[in-house]
N, C-alpha and C positions, 0 to 999 in steps of 0.2 A: 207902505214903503214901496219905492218903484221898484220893479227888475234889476238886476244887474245882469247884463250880457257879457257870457263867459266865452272865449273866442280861444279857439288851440290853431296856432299858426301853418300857414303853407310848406307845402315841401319842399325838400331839398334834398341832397343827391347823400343823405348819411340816410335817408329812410328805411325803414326796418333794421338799423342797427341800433344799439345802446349808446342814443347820443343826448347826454346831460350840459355840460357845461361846454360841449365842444359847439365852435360857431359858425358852420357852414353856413352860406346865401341862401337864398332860392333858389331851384331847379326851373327850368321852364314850366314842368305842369304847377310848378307852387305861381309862377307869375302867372301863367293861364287862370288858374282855381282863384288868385288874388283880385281880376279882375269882376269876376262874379261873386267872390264873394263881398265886394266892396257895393255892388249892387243890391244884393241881400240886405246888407246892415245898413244901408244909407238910408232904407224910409224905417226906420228905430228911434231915430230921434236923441242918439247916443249927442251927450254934450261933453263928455270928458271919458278919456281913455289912458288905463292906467295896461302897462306893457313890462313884460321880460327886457331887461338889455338887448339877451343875444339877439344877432344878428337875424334869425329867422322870423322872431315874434316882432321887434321892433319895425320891420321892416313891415311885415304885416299890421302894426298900429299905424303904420304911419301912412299909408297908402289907404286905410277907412278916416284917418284924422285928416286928409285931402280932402276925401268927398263929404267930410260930414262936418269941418271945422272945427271939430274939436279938438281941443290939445293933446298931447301924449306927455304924458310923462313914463320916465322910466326907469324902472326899480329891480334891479339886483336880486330881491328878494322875490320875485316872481321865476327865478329862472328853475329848471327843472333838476332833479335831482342829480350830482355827481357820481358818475361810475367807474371814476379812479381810470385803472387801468383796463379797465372794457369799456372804453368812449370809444366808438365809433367802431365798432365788433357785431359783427351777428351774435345771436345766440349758438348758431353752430360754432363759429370759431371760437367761443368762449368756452363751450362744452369740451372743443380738441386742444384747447391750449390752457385751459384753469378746468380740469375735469373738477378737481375734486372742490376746490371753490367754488365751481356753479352747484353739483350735489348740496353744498350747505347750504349756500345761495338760495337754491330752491325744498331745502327741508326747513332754515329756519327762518326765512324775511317777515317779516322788518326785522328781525334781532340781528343777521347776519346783513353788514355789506358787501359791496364788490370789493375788489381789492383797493386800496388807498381812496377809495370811493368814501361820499359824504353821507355820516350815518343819518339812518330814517329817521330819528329822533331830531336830529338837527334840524332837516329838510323840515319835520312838521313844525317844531317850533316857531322856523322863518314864514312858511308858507303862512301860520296860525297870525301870527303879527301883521302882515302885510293884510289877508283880507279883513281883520281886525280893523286894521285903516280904511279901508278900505267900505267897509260896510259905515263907520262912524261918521265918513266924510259927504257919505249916499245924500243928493237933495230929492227934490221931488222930480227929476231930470232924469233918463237914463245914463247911468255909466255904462264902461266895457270893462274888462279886464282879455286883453291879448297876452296866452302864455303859456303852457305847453301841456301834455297830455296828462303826467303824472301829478302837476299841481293841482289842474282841473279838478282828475276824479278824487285827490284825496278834501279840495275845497267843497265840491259838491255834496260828497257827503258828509261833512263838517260841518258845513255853516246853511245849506239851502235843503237839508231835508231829502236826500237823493239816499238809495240804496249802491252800497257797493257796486251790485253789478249792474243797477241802471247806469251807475256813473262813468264805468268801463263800456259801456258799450254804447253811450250817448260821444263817447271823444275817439272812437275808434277811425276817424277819418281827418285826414288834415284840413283845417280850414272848418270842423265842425262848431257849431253855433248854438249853445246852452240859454236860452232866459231862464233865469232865477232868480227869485225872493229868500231875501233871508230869512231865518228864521229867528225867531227869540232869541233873545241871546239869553235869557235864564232857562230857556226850555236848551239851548244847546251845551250849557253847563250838566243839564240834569241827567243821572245813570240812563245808559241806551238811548241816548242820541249822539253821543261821539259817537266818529268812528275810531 
């Protein structure tokens, strides 16, 4: 089975805050970074790109679907997780203004969300469906999926055999570019290989 090229979108001016379903543009360095990375992924041989709505990622599929021809489609279910009422908050201002919800926040996630935020159980079940699709519809062509950080590393170590923390640390950059192979899908049913 070919690659799927996993792509977490350019920056934009919410960076390093807690931004899930909020839709800020581009910033300049995300249109700088879009430029080369539209370079990068155009000798891949990507024939179909599947994208986040929001405006960051879309915008990002659509600008490699110029150089590379392939279509974009765009799916909902790729968008990154909801943080309620910490969209668009640092961690600081969330620590001085939801003390004791970041404290659970961070003693018990996934069990605990943000406040009015969308729970992890949900997030995975969507994200689970969509590359579900996503792997079924794979030809012998490369696909992309453009889509955001937190989907990235919870799909890569789900469906492509990545470790937690390789998966955290291969998306820690905007505009970074994952190739991966699926894995089995009876080998990813079986004890210790979810994450």
């Amino acid at each position: 089975m070919n690659k799927i090229i996993l792509i977490r979108h350019v920056e934009t001016d919410l960076a390093c805050t807690f931004c899930g379903h909020s839709d800020p543009d581009l910033n300049a360095a995300g249109e700088h970074r879009l430029q080369s990375l539209i370079k990068e992924v155009g000798r891949l041989g990507i024939t179909r790109i599947y994208a986040s709505d929001l405006r960051r990622a879309s915008r990002t599929a659509a600008g490699i679907g110029e150089r590379t021809g392939a279509p974009v489609e765009l799916r909902s279910g790729l968008r990154e997780i909801h943080f309620g009422r910490w969209e668009g908050l640092t961690w600081e201002q969330i620590e001085r203004n939801y003390p004791r919800e970041a404290e659970l926040w961070v003693r018990e996630f996934p069990e605990c969300s943000a406040p009015d935020g969308e729970a992890y159980r949900d997030f995975v079940a969507r994200v689970e469906a969509e590359f579900s699709l996503v792997i079924a519809q794979q030809r012998n062509t490369p696909s992309a999926v453009v889509t955001h950080r937190g989907v990235m590393q919870y799909a890569m170590s789900r469906f492509f055999g990545f470790t937690q923390d390789e998966a955290r640390k291969r998306t820690e950059n905007y505009g970074a570019i994952v190739l991966a192979t699926p894995q089995d899908l009876c080998e990813i049913d079986s004890p210790g290989i979810r994450a």
